[in-house]
C-alpha positions as CSV (number, residue, x, y, z in Angstrom):
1,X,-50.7,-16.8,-52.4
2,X,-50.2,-19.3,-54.9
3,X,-46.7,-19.7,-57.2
4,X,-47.0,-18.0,-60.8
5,X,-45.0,-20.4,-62.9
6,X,-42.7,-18.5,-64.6
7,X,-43.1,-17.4,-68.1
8,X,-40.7,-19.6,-70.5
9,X,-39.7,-17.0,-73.4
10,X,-39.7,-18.4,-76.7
11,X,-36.2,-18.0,-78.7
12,X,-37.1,-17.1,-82.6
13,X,-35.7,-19.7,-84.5
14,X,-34.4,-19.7,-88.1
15,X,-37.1,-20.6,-91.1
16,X,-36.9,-23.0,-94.0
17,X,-37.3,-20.3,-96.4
18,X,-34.7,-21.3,-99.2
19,X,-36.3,-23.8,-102.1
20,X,-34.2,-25.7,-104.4
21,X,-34.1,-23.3,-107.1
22,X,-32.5,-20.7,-104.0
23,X,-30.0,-23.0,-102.6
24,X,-28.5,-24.6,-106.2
25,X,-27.9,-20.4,-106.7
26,X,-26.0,-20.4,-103.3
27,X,-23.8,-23.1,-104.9
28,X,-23.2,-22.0,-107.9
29,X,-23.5,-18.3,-107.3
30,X,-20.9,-18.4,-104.7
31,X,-18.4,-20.5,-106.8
32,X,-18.5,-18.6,-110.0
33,X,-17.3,-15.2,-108.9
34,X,-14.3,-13.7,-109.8
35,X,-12.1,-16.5,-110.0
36,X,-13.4,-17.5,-113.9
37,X,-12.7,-14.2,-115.0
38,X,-9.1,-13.8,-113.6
39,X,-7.4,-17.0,-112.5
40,X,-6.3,-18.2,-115.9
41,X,-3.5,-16.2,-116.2
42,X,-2.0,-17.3,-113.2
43,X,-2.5,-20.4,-114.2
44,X,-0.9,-20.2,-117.7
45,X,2.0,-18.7,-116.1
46,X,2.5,-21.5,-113.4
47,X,2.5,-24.4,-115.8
48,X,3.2,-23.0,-119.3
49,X,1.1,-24.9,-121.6
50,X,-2.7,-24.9,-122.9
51,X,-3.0,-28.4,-122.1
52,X,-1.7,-28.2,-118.4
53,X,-4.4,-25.7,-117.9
54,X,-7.3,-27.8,-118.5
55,X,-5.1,-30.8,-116.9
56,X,-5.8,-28.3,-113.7
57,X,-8.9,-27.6,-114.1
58,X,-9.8,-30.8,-114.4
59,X,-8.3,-32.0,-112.0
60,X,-9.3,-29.1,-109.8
61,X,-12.9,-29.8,-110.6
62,X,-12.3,-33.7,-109.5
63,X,-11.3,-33.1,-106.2
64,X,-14.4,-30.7,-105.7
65,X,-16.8,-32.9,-107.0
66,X,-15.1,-35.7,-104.4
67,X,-15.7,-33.0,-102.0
68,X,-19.2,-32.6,-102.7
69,X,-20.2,-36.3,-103.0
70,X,-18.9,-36.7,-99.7
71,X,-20.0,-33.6,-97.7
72,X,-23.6,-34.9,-99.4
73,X,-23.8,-37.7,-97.4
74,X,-23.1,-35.5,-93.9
75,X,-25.3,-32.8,-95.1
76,X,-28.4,-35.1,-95.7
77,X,-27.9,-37.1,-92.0
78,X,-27.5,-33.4,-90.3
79,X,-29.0,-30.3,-92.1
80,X,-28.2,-28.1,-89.5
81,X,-27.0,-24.2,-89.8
82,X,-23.1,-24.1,-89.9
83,X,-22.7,-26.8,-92.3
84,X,-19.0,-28.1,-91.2
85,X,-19.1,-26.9,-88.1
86,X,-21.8,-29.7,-87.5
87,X,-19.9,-32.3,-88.7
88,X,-16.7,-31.9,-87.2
89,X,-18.6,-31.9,-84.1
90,X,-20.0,-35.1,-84.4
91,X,-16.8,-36.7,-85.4
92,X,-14.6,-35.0,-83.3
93,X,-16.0,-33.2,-80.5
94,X,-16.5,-29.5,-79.6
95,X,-12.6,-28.5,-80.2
96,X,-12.3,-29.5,-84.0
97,X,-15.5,-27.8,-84.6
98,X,-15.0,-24.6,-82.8
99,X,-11.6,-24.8,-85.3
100,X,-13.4,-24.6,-88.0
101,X,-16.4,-22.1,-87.3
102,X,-13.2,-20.1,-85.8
103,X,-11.5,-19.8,-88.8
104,X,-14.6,-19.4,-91.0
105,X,-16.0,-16.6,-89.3
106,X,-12.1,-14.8,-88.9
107,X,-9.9,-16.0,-91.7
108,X,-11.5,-18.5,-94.9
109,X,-14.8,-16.7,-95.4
110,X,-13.9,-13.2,-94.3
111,X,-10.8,-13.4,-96.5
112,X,-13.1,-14.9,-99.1
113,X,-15.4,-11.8,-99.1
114,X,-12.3,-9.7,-99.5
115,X,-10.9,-11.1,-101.8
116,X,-14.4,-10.9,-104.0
117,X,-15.1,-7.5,-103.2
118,X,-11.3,-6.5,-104.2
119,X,-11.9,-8.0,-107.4
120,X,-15.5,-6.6,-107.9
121,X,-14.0,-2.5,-107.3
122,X,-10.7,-3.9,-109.8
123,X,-13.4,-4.4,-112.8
124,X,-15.4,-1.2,-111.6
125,X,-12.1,0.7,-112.0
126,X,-12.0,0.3,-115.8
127,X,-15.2,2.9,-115.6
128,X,-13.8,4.9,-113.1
129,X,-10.0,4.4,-112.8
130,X,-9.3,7.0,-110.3
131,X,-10.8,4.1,-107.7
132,X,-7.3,2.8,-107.9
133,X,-5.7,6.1,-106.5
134,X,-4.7,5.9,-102.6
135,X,-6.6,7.7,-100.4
136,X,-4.2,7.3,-97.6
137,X,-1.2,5.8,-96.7
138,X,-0.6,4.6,-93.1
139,X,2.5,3.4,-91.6
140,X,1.5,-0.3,-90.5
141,X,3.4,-3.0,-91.6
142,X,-0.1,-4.7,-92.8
143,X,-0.2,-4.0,-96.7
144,X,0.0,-5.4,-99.7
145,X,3.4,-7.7,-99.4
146,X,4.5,-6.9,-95.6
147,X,4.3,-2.5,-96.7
148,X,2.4,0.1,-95.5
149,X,-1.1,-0.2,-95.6
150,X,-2.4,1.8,-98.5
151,X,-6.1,3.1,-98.6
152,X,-7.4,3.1,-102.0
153,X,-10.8,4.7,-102.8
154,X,-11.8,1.7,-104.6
155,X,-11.0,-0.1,-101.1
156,X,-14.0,1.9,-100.0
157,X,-16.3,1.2,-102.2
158,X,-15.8,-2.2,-101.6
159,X,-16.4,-2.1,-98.4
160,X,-19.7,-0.3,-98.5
161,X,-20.9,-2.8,-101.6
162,X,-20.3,-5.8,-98.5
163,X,-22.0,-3.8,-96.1
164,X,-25.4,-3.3,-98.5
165,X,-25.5,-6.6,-98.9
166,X,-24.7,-7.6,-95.2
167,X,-28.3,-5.1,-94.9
168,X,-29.8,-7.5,-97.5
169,X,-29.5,-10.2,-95.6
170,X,-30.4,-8.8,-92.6
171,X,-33.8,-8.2,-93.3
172,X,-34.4,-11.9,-94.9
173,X,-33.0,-15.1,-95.8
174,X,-35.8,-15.3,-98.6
175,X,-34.9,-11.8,-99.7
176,X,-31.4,-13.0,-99.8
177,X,-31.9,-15.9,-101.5
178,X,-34.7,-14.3,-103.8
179,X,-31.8,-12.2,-105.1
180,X,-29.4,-15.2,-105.2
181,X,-31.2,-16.8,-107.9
182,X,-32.1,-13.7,-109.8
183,X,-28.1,-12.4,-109.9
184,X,-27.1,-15.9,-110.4
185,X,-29.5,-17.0,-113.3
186,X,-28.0,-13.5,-114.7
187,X,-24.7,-14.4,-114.4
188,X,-24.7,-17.9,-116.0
189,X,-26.7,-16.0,-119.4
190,X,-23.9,-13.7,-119.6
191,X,-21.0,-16.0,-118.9
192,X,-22.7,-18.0,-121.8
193,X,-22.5,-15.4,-123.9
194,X,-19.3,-14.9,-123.4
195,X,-18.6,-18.1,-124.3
196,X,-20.6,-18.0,-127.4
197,X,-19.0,-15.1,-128.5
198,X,-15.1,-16.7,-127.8
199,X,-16.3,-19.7,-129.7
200,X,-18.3,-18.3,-132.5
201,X,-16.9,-14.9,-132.8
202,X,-15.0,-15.8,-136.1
203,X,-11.8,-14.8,-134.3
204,X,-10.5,-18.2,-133.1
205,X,-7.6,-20.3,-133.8
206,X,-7.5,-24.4,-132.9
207,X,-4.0,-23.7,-132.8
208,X,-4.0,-21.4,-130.0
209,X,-5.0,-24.1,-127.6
210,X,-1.8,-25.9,-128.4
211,X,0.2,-23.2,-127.4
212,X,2.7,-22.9,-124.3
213,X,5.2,-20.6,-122.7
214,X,8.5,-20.6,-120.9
215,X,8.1,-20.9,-117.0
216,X,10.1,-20.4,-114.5
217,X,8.9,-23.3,-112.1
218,X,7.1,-25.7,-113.8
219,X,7.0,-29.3,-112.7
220,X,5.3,-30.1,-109.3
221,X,5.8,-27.0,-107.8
222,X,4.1,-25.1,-110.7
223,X,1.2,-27.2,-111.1
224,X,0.3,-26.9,-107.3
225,X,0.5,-23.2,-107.7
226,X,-1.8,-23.9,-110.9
227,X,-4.5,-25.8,-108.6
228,X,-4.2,-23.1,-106.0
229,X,-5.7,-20.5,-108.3
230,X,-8.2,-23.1,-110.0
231,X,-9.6,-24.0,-106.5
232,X,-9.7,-20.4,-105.4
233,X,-12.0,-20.6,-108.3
234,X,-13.9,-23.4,-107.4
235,X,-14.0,-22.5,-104.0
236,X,-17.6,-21.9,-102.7
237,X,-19.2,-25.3,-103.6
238,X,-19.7,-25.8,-99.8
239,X,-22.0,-23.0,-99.2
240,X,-25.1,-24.7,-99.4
241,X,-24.5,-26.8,-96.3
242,X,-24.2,-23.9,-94.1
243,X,-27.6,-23.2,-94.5
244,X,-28.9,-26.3,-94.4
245,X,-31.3,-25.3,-91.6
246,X,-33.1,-22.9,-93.9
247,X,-33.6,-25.3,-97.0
248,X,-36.7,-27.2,-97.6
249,X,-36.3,-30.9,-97.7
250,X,-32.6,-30.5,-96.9
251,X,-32.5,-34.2,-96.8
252,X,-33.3,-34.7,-100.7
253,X,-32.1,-30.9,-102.0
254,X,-28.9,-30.9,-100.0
255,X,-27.0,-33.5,-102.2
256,X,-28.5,-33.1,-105.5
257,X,-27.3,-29.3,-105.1
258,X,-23.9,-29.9,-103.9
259,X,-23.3,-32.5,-106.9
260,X,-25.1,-31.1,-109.4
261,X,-24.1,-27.4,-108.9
262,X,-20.7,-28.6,-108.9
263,X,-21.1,-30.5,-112.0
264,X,-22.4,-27.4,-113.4
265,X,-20.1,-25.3,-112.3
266,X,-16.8,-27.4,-113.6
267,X,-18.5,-27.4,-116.9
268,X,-18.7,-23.5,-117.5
269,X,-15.5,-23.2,-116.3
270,X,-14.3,-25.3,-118.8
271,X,-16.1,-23.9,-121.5
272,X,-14.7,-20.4,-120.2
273,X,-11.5,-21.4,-120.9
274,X,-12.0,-23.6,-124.2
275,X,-13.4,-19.7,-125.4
276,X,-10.3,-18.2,-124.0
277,X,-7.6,-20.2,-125.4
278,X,-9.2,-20.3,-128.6
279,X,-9.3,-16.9,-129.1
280,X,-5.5,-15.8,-127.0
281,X,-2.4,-17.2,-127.4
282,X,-1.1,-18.6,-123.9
283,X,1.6,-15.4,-124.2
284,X,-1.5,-13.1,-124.7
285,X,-3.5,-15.0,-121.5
286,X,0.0,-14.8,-119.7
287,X,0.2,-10.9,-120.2
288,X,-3.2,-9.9,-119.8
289,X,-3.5,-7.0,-118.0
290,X,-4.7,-7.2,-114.1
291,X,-5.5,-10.6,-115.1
292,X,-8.4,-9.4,-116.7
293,X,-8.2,-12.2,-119.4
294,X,-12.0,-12.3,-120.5
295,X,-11.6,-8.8,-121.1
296,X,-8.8,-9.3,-123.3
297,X,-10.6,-12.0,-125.4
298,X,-13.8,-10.3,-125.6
299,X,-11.6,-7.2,-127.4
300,X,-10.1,-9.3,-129.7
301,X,-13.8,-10.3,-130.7
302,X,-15.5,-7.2,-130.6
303,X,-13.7,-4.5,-130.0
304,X,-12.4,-2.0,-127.0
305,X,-16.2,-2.4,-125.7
306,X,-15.4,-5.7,-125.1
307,X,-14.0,-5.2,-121.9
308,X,-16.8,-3.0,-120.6
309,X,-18.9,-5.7,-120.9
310,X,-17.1,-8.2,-119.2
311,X,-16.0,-5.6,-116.8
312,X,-20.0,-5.9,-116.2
313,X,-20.5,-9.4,-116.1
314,X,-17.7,-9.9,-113.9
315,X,-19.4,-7.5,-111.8
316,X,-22.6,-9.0,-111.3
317,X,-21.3,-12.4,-111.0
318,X,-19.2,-10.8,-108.1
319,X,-21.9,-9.8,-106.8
320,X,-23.8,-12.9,-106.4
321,X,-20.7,-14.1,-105.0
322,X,-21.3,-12.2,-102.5
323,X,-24.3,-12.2,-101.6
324,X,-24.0,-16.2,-101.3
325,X,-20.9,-15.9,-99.1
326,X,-22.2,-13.5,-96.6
327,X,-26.0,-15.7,-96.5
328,X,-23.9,-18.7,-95.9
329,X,-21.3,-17.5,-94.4
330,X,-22.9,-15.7,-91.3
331,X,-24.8,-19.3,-90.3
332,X,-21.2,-20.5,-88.4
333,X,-20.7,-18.0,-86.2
334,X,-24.3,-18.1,-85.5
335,X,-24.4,-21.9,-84.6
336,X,-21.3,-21.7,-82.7
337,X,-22.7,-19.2,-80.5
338,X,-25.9,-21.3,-80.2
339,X,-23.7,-23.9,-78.8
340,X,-21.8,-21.3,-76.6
341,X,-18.6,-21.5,-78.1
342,X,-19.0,-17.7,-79.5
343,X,-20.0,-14.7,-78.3
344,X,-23.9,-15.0,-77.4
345,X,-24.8,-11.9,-79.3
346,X,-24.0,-14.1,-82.6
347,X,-26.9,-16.3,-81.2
348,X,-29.7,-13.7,-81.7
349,X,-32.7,-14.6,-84.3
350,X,-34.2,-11.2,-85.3
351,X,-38.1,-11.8,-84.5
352,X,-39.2,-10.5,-87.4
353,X,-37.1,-11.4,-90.5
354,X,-36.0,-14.7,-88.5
355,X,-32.3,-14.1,-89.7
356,X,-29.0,-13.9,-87.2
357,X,-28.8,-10.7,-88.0
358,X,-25.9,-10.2,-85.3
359,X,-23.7,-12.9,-87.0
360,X,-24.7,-10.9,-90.4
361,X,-23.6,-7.5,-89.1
362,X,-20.3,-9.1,-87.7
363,X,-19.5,-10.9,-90.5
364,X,-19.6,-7.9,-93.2
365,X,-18.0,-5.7,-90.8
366,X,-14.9,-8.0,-90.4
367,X,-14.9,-8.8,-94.5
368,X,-15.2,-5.0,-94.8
369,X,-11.9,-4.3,-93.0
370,X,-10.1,-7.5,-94.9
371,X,-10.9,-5.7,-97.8
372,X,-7.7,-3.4,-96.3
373,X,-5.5,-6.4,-95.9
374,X,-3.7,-7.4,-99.4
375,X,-4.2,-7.7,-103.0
376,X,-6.1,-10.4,-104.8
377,X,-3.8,-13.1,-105.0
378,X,-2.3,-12.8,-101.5
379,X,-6.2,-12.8,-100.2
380,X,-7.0,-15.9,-101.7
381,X,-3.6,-17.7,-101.2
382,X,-4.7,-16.7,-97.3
383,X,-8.2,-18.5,-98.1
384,X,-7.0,-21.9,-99.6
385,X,-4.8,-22.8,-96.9
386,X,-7.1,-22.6,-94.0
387,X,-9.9,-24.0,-95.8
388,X,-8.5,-27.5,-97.3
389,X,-7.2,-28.2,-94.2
390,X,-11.0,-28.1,-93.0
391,X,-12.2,-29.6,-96.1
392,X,-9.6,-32.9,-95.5
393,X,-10.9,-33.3,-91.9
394,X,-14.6,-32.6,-93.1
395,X,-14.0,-35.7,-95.4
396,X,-12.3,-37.4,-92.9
397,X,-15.5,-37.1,-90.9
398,X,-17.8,-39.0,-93.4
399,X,-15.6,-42.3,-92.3
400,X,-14.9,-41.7,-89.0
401,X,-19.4,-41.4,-88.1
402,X,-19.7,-44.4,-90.1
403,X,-17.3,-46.0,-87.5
404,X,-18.6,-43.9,-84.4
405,X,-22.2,-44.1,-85.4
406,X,-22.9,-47.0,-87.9
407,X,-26.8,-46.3,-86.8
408,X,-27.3,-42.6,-87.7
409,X,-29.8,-42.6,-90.8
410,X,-28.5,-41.4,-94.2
411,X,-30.4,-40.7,-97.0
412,X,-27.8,-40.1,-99.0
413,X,-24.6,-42.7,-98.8
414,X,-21.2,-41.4,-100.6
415,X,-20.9,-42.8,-104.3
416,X,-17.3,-45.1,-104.2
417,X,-16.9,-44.9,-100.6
418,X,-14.5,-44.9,-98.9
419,X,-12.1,-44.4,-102.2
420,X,-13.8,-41.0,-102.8
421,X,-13.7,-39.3,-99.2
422,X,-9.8,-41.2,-98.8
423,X,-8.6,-39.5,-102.2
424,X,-10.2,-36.4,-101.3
425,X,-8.4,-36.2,-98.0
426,X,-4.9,-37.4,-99.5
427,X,-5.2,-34.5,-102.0
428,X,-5.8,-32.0,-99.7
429,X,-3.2,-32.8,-97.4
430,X,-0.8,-32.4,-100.6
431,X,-2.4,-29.4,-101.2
432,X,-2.3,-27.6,-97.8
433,X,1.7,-28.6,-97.5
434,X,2.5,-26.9,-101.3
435,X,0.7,-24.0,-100.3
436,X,2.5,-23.7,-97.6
437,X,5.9,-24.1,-98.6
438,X,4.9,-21.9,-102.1
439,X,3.2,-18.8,-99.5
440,X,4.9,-19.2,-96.2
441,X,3.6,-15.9,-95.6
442,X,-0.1,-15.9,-96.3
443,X,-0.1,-19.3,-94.9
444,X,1.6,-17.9,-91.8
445,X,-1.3,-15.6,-91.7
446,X,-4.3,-17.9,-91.4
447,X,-2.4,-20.0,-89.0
448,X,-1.9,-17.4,-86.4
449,X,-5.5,-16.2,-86.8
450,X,-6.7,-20.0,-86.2
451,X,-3.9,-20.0,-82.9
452,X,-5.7,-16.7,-81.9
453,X,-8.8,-18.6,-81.3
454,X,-7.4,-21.2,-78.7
455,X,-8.1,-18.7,-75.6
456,X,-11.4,-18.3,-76.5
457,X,-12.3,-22.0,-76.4
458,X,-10.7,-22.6,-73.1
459,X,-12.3,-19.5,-71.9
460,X,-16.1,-20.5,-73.6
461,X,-15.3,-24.4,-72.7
462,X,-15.2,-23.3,-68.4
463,X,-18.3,-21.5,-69.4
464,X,-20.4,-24.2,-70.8
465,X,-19.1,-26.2,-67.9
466,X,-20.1,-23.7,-65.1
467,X,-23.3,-23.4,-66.4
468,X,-23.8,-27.4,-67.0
469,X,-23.0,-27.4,-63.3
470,X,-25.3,-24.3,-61.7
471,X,-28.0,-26.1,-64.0
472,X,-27.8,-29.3,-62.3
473,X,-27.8,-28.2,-58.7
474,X,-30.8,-26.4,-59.4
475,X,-32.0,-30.0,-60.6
476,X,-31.4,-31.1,-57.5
């Protein structure tokens, strides 16, 4: 009886479903969440004066756009899914990039989601304030500041609104990113009017934005707490790169997104804040309640429905936020797996809506219970730290493949190279050792969730080896 060769079953693969319109929305939807809305008064009170502010969010907006001109130039030589976690790999092997996809997937984007979804049920609270009444109280150490974790009903709510969207996703990356440009497109029309309102409202004062408080820090140490906040704010302008397998023409849309996007991003967030300070004091901005600064401009210019409709806005841009995050997001775990340096479930294509639809479910499950983890400005602290570390080796990886491999093609070459990428990487390095010394705590946090992830390498790593092996015996 002749041998049947055996059947070779055909993985699904992921589909370049995501146009330029789609993945410029990923970048800028992502970034604007709920930082623009928020962030400012931490900012005022960390450095004091209307000036400083914009100094920060200037300089805030520099050091992203450095970032993006030089994650351009990896993203258009290797569009693949898991944008960093690429990279790294190619620069530095398997260990720097299972680092990174590690603390993606556990810490920096779960703790991102959280963080936006915290914000998105503090806004919905100013409908339904009883969200903000504890559910439960349970005696782990794991709350808000080192306490006992308390369960708010708003908590819940969050959770779920990560969960619908983790279902979104799930059935579609062109549903996903169908909605991306929709919420986003909404989003920027309302934040303009917003700003056409702080600017033109009839309210304003020029003097306002020469205005300052007393601090308490100040100095260096106050404007790195500053940047902190504005970069929690412009945090996001990556996302495009972790689906870079699903964008058409990566090669060409990759970079003009990234720049552009973050171009357009810094600009809106400075008009934001021209329309804030104009209208507030810096002691009204400083005192604003929950941070809810838009809120309390947009009632000096119209009224106590003023802060229902930012309360609105700030929802939908949330919103988008994430919905980018979680599209993005879920790509890492599923390339790391792909590679077998996660677990294999996360490797799964669904064969009809061609998404990882394991990684998805993971992913929103794990931001779901960060939700439980802290307030808003211990979440993000726990975001920064983690991720500029990554950011400065990601950087760092645009100069060492043009020393390892001077022959790899690249569409796109990094403007001011190798000044840009150098500064870039200085800055962070600063960055990551203020935050540190400012949040020993929260940074303690991401640190030991990053350590927790050593086991599983070595573990996966004899895996891939054992298999290498059996495979080329049976070559034999």
């Amino acid at each position: 009886m002749p041998d049947v060769p055996a059947v070779k079953v055909v993985q699904p693969e992921l589909s370049r479903d995501l146009g330029p319109w789609a993945a410029a929305a990923v970048v800028v939807g992502t970034t604007i969440g709920s930082g623009i809305f928020l962030v400012p008064t931490d900012m005022i009170n960390a450095v004091g004066s209307v000036h400083m502010v914009f100094l920060v969010w200037v300089v805030g907006g520099l050091m992203t756009l450095f970032g993006a001109l030089t994650y351009a130039e990896l993203a258009a030589a290797m569009p693949g899914a898991g944008g960093e976690y690429v990279y790294l790999n190619a620069a530095y092997g398997p260990f720097f990039g299972f680092i990174y996809g590690w603390t993606q997937m556990w810490v920096a984007k779960a703790a991102s989601i959280a963080t936006l979804a915290t914000a998105f049920f503090g806004y919905l609270a100013n409908f339904a304030p009883g969200l903000t009444a504890v559910w439960v109280t349970l005696p782990i150490p794991i709350g808000a500041g080192g306490g006992p974790l308390e369960v708010r009903y708003g908590q819940l709510l969050a959770m779920a609104v990560v969960m619908l969207l983790g279902a979104i996703n799930y059935v579609g990356v062109k549903v996903g990113g169908n909605i991306q440009v929709f919420v986003t497109a909404i989003k920027i029309a309302l934040i303009a009017g917003l700003v056409g309102f702080g600017l033109f409202g009839g309210v304003g004062n020029v003097a306002n934005l020469s205005s300052s408080i007393p601090t308490a820090g100040g100095g260096f140490t106050g404007f790195f707490a500053a940047l902190v906040a504005a970069l929690w704010a412009y945090d996001g302008w990556n996302n495009g790169v972790m689906v870079g397998s699903e964008i058409k023409n990566p090669q060409r849309n990759l970079p003009l997104t990234l720049i552009f996007g973050t171009l357009a991003v810094m600009a809106i967030y400075l008009l934001a804040n021209l329309a804030y300070f104009y209208v507030l004091t810096a002691h009204e901005v400083a005192g604003a309640e929950e941070r809810r600064v838009a809120a309390v401009m947009m009632q000096h210019v119209v009224g106590p429905i003023g802060a229902s409709v930012v309360s609105v806005a700030a929802m939908l841009s949330i919103f988008a936020a994430l919905n980018g995050s979680i599209l993005s997001g879920s790509r890492v775990p599923y390339a790391m797996a792909r590679d077998g340096y996660f677990f294999q479930g996360a490797a799964r294509v669904h064969p009809q809506f061609r998404t990882p639809f394991v990684s998805i479910v993971l992913l929103s499950v794990w931001s779901s219970l960060m939700v439980l983890s802290g307030r808003y400005d211990e979440l993000y602290t726990i975001v920064i730290f983690p991720s500029w570390i990554l950011y400065g080796m990601t950087a760092a990886a645009a100069i060492v493949l043009r020393k390892k491999k001077p022959e790899m093609i690249r569409p796109y070459k990094v403007i001011g190279y190798p000044v840009v990428p150098v500064l870039f990487v200085i800055v962070a390095a600063i960055l990551v050792y203020a935050t540190l010394q400012r949040s020993p705590r929260e940074s303690a946090i991401g640190l030991i969730l990053i350590a927790a992830g050593l086991p599983f390498y070595f573990y996966w790593k004899r895996q891939i080896r054992g298999a290498d092996g059996a495979n080329s015996k049976v070559s034999e």
